[in-house]
C-alpha positions in Angstrom: -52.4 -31.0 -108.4 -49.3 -28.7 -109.8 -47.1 -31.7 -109.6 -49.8 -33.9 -112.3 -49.8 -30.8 -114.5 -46.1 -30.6 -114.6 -46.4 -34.3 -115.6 -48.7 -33.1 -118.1 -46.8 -30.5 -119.8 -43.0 -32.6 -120.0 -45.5 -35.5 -121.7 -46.5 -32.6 -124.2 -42.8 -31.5 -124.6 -41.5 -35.2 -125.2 -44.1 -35.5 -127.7 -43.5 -32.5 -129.7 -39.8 -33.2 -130.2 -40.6 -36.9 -130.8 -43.3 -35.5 -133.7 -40.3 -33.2 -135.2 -38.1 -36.3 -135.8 -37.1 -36.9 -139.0 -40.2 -38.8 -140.9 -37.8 -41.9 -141.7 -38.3 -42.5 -138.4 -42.3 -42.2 -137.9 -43.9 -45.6 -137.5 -46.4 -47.0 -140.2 -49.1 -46.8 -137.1 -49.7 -43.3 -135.8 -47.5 -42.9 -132.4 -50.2 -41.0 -130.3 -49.0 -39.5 -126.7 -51.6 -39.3 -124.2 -52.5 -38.5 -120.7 -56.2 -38.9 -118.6 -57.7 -36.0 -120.5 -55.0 -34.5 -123.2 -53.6 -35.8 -126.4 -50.8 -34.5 -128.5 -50.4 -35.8 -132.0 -48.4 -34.3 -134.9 -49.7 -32.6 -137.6 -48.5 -35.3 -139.7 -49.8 -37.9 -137.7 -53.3 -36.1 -137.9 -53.3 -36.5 -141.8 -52.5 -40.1 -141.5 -55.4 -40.9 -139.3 -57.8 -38.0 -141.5 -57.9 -35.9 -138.7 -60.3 -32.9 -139.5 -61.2 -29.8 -137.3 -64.6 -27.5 -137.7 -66.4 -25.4 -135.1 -69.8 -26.4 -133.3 -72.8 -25.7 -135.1 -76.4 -24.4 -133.9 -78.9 -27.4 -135.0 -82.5 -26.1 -134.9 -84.3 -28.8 -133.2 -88.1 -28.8 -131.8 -88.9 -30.0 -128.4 -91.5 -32.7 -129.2 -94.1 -34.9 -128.0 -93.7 -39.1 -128.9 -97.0 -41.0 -129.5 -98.4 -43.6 -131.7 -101.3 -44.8 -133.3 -102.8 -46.5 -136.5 -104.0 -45.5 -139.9 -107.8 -44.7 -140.6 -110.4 -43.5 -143.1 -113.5 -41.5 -141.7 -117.0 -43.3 -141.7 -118.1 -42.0 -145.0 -115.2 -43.4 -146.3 -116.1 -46.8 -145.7 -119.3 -49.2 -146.5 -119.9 -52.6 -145.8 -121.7 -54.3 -148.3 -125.3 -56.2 -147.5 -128.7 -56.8 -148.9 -132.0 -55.7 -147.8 -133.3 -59.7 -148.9 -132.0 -63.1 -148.6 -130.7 -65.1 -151.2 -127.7 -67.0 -153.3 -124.9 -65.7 -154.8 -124.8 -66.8 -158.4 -121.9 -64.3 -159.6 -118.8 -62.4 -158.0 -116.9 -59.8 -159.9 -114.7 -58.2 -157.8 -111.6 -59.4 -156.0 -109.9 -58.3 -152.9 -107.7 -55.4 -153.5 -109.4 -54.1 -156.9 -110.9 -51.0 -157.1 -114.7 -50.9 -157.2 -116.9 -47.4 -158.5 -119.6 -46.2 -156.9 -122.7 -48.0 -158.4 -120.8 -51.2 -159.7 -122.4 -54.4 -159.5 -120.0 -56.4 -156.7 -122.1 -59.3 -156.5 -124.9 -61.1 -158.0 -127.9 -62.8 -155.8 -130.8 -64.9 -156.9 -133.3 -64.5 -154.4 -137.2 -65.7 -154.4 -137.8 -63.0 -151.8 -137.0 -60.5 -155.1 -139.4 -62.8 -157.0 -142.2 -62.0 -154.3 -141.2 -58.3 -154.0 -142.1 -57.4 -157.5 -144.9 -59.5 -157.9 -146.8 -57.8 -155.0 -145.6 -54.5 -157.1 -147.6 -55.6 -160.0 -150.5 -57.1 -157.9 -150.3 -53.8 -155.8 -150.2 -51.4 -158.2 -153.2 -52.5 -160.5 -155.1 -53.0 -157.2 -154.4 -49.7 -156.7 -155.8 -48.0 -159.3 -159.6 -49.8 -159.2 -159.4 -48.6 -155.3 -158.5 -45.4 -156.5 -161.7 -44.5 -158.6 -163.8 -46.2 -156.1 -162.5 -43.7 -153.2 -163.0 -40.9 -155.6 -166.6 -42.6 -156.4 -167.6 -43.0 -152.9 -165.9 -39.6 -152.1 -168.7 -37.7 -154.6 -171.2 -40.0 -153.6 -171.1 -39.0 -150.0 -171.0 -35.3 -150.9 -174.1 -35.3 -152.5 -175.7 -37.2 -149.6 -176.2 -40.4 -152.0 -174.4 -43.1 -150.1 -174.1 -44.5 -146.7 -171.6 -42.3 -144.7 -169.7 -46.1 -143.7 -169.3 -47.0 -147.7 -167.4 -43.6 -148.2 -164.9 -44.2 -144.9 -164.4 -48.2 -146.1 -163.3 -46.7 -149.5 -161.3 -44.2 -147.6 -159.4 -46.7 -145.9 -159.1 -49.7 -148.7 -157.9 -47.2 -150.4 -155.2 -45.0 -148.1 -154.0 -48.6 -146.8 -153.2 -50.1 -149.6 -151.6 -46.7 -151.0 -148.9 -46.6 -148.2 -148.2 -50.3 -149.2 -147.5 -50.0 -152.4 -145.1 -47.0 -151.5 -143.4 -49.2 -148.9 -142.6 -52.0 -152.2 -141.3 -48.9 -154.2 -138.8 -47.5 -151.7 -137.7 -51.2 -151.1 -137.1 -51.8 -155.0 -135.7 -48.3 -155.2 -133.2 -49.4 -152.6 -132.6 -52.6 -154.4 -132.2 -50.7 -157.5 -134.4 -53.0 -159.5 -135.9 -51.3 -162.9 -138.8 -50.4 -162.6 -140.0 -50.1 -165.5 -139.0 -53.7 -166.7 -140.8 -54.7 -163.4 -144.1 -52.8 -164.7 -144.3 -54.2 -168.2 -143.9 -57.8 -166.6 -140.6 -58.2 -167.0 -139.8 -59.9 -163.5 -136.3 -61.5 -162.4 -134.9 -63.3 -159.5 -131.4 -61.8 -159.9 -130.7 -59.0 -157.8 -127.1 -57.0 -158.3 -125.4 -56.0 -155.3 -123.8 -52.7 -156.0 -121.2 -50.4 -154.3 -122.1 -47.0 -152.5 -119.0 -45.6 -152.7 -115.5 -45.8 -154.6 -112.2 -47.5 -153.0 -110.8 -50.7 -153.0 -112.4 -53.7 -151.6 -110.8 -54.7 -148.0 -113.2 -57.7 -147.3 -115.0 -60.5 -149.2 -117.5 -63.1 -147.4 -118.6 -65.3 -149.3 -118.5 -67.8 -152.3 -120.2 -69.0 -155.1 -123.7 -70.1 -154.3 -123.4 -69.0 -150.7 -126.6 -68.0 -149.2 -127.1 -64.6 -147.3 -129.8 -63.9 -144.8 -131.3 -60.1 -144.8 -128.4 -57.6 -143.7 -125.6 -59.4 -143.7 -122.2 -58.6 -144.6 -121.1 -59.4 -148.0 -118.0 -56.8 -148.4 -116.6 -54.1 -147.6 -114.8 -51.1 -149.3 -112.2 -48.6 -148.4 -111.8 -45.5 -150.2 -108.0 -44.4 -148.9 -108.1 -40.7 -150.1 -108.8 -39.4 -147.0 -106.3 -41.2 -145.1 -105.2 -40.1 -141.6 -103.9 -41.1 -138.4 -105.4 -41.4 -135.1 -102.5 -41.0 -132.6 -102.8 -41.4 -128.4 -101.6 -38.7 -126.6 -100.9 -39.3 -123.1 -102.6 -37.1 -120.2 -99.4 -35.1 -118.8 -99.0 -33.9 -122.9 -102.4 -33.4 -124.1 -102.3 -29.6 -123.0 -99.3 -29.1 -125.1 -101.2 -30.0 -128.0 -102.8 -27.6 -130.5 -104.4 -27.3 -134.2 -102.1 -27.5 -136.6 -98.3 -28.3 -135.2 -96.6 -29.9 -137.6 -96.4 -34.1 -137.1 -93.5 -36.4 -138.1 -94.7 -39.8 -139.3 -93.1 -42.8 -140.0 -94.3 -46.9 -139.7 -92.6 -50.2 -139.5 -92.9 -50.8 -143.4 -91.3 -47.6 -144.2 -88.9 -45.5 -142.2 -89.1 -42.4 -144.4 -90.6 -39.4 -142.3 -93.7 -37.8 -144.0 -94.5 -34.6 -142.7 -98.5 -34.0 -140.9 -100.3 -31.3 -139.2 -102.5 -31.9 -136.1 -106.0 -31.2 -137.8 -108.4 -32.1 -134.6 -108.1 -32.7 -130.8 -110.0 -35.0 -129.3 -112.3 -33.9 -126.7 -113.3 -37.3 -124.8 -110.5 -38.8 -122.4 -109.6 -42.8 -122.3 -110.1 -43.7 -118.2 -108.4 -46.9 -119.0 -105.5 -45.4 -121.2 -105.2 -42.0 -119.4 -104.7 -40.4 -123.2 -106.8 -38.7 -125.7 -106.7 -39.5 -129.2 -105.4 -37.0 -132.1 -106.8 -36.6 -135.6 -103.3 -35.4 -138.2 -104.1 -35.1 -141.8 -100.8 -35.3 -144.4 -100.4 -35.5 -148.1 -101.3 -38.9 -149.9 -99.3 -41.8 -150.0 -100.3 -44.8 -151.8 -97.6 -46.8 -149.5 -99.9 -46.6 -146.7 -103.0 -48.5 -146.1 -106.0 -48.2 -143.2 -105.4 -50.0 -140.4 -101.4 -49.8 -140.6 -99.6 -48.8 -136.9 -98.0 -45.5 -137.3 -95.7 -43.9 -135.2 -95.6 -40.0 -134.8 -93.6 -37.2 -133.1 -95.4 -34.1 -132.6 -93.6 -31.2 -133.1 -93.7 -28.1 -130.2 -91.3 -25.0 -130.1 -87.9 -24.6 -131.6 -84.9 -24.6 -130.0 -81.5 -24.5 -131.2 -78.6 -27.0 -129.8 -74.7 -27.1 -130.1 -74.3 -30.2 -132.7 -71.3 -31.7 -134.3 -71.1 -34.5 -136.8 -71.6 -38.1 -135.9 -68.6 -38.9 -136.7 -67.0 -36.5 -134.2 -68.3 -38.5 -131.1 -66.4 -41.4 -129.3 -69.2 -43.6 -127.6 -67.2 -45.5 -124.7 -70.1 -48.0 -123.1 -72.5 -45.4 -121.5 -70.5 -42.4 -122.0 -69.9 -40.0 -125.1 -66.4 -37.8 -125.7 -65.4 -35.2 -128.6 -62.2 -33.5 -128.7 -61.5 -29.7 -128.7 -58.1 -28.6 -130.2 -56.3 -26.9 -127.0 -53.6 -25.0 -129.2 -51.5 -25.4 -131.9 -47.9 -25.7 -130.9 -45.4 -25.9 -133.8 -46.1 -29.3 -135.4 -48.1 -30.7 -132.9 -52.0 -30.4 -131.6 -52.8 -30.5 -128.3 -56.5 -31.8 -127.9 -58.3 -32.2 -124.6 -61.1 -34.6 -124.2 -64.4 -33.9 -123.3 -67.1 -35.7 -121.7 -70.9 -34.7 -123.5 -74.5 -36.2 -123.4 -76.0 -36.3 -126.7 -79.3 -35.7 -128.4 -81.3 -35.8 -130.8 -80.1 -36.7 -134.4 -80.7 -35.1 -137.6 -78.9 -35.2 -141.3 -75.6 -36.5 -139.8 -75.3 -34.1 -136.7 -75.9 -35.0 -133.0 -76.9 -32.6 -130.7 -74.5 -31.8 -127.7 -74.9 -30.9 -123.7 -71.9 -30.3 -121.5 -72.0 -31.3 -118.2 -69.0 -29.5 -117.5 -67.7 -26.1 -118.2 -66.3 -25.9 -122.2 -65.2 -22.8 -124.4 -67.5 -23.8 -127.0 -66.0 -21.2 -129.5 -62.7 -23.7 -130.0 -62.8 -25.9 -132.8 -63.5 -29.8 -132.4 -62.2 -32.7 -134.1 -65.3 -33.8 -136.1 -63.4 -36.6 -138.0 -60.6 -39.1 -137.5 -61.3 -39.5 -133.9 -61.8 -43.5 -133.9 -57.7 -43.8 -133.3 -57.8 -41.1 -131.1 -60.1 -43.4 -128.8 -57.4 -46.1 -128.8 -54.8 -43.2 -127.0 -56.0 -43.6 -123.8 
């Protein structure tokens, strides 16, 4: 062992007096001397190469928890759009990807089963009324002991009966939104509007001109993406570490850019299949983002604080990662000594550090220039 550091130190010697010769004689490449784990170079060969020094650096970084997901809208956020009868479509107004109000007609139907709906309205309504006075006939009739007790119950029940039906043809107008009062003065159409519930953009169209549509089914549907957020699966052995508002990096495949989330709701059912429970993180709009799109997110747990040194201090050798700390400064020369590190996470240019051997962590570190130092050895 003595003899391979003596070997070291005449290396260093023969270097320093070749770095003092005159600069005539310095070759247009940097002449680097090296050994397993040291390097001397001269100060001027340093500058050639852009050798800088600095000191490591304490990089806050959060221990965190990697998960994934997709984008979604709650339930009152969303409708899909359908009819209470059958019939055609005559008119369309709206195409994929506009954005629809609440209350505006989407598309238009003609439907006989509309026809029939406010024709029994009419017939209904003025039946109604003679059944009506006869009840309220038969009603004082029976009072006074004038009429047969069964003429007074058959009124009754003419009466009540037909009552609850023509309240059943209202609430089903009311939910077509047909006007009523056009209906009353005769005024009776077989087009029926289709209108939104709610505001967003419509997602999904099913159908085409003079298409015809049974009872209930699906004509549309509509988004409204204000109240975006992502649902995120968080696996069983993290799901304790997870709490109400931790902050939530997000990012997905269209857009690398991190937006910044908070953990708003845990969920409380666990996935047998998956062995994970689903997250609910709520984070400032972003009109880039649509329901449905995969997100990835990293949930953010305590900080911690790491030794870090600019990417462009490491040497990456196949699996293994080196920086250099400066030894000493000998006359005209450095003295540098290699170390072996693992590295970490990464953030604005730095790369957090571990040492797996012993280092003085207070020297400084070469933290540019070190690409021809690689080449040394």
């Amino acid at each position: 062992m003595k003899h391979r550091y003596r070997t070291i130190w005449l290396l260093l010697i023969v270097c320093y007096f070749v770095s003092c010769h005159p600069k005539e004689n310095v070759s247009e490449e940097p002449i680097i001397q090296s050994t397993d784990l040291y390097i001397s170079i001269s100060k001027e060969q340093a500058n050639a190469i852009g050798l800088e020094f600095g000191k490591l650096q304490n990089l806050p970084l959060y221990n965190s928890v990697e998960c994934n997901g997709f984008l979604d809208t709650p339930p009152q956020y969303k409708a899909k759009i359908s009819s209470i009868v059958s019939g055609k479509v005559v008119k369309i107004n709206y195409l994929i990807g506009d954005y629809v109000e609440k209350g505006n007609e989407i598309i238009r139907l003609e439907s006989i089963e509309f026809l029939e709906i406010q024709k029994n309205y009419i017939s209904v309504k003025g039946n109604l009324k003679y059944l009506e006075d006869n009840y309220l006939r038969q009603k004082l009739l029976s009072e006074q002991n004038v009429n047969a007790k069964k003429d007074f119950l058959q009124a009754e029940k003419d009466y009540f009966s037909t009552k609850a039906e023509f309240e059943f043809i209202c609430g089903k107008l009311d939910i077509l939104h047909a006007p009523i009062k056009q209906i009353e003065q005769g005024n009776i159409s077989p087009f029926l509007s289709i209108r939104s519930n709610i505001d967003g953009y419509l997602t999904h169209l099913n159908t085409v001109m003079g298409e015809f549509f049974d009872a209930e089914d699906v004509m549309a549907e509509i988004i409204n993406p204000e109240h975006l957020h992502a649902e995120l699966n968080i696996y069983e052995k993290d799901a304790v570490k997870i709490k109400k508002g931790q902050k939530v990096e997000l990012s997905t495949k269209m857009d690398t850019s991190i937006i910044l989330g908070e953990v708003f709701l845990k969920g409380k059912e666990f996935d047998q299949n998956s062995r994970s429970i689903t997250i609910h993180v709520h984070f400032p709009e972003n009109k880039n983002l649509l329901p449905g799109m995969y997100i990835e997110g990293r949930i953010l747990l305590e900080e911690e604080y790491h030794l870090a040194i600019p990417l462009e201090g490491i040497i990456r050798d196949e699996q293994r990662s080196f920086i250099y700390t400066l030894v000493e400064t000998k006359g005209d020369a450095y003295l540098l000594r290699r170390n072996s590190v693992t590295t970490g996470e990464e953030k604005n240019g730095m790369v957090a550090l571990q040492f797996p051997d012993p280092v003085d962590t207070t020297k400084l570190v070469a933290i540019k220039g070190v690409y021809y130092l690689s080449g040394a050895y």
